[in-house]
Structure formats: C-alpha cells, structure tokens
BAZA-262876 format. One line per field, with one value per atom (N, C-alpha, C, O): residue in one letter; x, y, z. Coordinates in steps of 0.05 Angstrom, whole numbers, m for minus. Layout:
resn c(a	...)
u c(X	...)
v c(Y	...)
w c(Z	...)
//
This chain:
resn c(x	x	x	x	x	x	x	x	x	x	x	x	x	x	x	x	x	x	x	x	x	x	x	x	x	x	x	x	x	x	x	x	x	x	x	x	x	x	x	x	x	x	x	x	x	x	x	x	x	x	x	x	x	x	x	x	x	x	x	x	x	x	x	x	x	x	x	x	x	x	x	x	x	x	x	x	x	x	x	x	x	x	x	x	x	x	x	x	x	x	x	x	x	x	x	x	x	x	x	x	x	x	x	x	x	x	x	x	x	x	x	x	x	x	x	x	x	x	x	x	x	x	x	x	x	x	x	x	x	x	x	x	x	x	x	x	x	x	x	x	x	x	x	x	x	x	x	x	x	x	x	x	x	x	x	x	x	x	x	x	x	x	x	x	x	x	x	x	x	x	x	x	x	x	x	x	x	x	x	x	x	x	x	x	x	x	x	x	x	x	x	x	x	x	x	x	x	x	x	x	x	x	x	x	x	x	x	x	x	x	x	x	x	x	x	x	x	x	x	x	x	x	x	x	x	x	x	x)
u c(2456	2442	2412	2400	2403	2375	2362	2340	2373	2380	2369	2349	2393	2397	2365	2350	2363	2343	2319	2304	2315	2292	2278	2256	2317	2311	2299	2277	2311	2307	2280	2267	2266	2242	2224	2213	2228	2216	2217	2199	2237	2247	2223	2212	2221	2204	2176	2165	2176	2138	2134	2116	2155	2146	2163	2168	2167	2163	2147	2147	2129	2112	2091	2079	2084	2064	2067	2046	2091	2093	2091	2090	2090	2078	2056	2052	2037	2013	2001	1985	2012	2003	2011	1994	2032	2037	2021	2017	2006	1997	1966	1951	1961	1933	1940	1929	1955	1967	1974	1977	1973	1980	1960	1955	1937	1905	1893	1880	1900	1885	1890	1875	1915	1930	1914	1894	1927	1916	1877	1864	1873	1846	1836	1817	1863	1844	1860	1849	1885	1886	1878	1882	1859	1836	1816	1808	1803	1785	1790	1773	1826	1826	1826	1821	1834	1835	1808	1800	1794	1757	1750	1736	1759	1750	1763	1748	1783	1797	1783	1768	1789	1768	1746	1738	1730	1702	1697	1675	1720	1722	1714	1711	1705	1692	1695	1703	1689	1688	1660	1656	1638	1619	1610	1592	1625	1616	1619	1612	1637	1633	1617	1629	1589	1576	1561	1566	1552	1542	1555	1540	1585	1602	1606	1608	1607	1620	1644	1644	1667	1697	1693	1683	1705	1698	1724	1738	1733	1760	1765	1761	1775	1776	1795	1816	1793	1814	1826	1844)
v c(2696	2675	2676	2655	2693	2697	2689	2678	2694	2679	2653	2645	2641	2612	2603	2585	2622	2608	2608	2588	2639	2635	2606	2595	2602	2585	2559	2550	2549	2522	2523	2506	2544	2553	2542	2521	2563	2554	2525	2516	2512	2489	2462	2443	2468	2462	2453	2435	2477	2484	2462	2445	2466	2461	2422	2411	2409	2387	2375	2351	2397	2382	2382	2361	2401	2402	2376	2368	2362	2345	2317	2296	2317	2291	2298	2285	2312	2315	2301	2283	2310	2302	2269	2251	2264	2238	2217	2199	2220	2219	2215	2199	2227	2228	2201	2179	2204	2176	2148	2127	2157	2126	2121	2100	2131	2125	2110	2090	2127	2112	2091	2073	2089	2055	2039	2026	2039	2027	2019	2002	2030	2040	2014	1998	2020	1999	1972	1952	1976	1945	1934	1909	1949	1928	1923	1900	1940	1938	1914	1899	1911	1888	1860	1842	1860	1842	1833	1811	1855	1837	1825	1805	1837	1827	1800	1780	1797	1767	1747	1729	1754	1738	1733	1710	1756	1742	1730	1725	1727	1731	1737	1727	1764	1784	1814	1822	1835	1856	1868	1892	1847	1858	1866	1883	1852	1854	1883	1888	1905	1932	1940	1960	1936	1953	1975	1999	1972	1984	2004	2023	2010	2022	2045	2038	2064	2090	2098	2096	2108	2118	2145	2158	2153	2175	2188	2182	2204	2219	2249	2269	2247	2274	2295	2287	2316	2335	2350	2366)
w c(2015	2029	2024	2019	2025	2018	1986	1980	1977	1948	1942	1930	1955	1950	1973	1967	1999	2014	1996	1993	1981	1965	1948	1946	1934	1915	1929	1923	1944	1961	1963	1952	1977	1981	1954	1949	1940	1910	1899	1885	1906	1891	1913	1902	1940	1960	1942	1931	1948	1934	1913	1915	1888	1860	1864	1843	1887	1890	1909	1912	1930	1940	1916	1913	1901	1884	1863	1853	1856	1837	1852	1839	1883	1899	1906	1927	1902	1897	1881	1888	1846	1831	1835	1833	1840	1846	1852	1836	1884	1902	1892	1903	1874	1859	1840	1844	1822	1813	1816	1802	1845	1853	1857	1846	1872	1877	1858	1860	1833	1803	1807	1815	1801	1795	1812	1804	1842	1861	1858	1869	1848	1840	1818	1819	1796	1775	1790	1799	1791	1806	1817	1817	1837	1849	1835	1838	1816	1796	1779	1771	1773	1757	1759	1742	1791	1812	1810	1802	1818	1825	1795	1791	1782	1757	1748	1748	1744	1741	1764	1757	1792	1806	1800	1801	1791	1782	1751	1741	1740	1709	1694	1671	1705	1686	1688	1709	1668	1682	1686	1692	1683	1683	1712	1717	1732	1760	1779	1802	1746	1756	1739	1729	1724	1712	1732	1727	1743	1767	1776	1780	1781	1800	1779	1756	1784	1768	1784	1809	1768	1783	1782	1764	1815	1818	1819	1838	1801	1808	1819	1806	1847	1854	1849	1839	1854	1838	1860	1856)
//
C-alpha cells in the first residue's frame, strides 16, 4: 500500500507542476489576445509601441 500511495503521491506533484506550467500559458495567450484585440480595434499594432510584455516566471 505504501507503494502505490507513494506513487499517486509522485504522480500528484508532477501534475500539479504541469498546471503550473499550464497556467503560465494560458496568461500568454490571454495576454496576446487582448493585445490582438486592441490592435484590430485600433487597426493597428502600433497602439502598443509604448507597452513592453512582462513575463513572469
């Protein structure tokens, strides 16, 4: 039993860690889709020269 609890355990970990990375992923996206959004609206992309993307780790 301890075994298998280990494994579950382990198997735990190494999928919260991959909705992490997830989770960071979806931000991007979400991220340029609004970026692309403002941009079609303004029909341009120049209306982000100004803005720098900040990606956290």
């Amino acid at each position: 039993m301890q075994q298998r609890f280990d494994m579950f355990m382990e198997r735990k970990a190494t999928v919260e860690a991959q909705m992490e990375e997830l989770k960071k992923t979806i931000e991007l996206i979400e991220h340029k889709c609004s970026f692309y959004k403002l941009a079609l609206d303004a029909g341009t992309e120049d209306i982000h020269k100004n803005n720098k993307i900040v990606i956290k780790n």
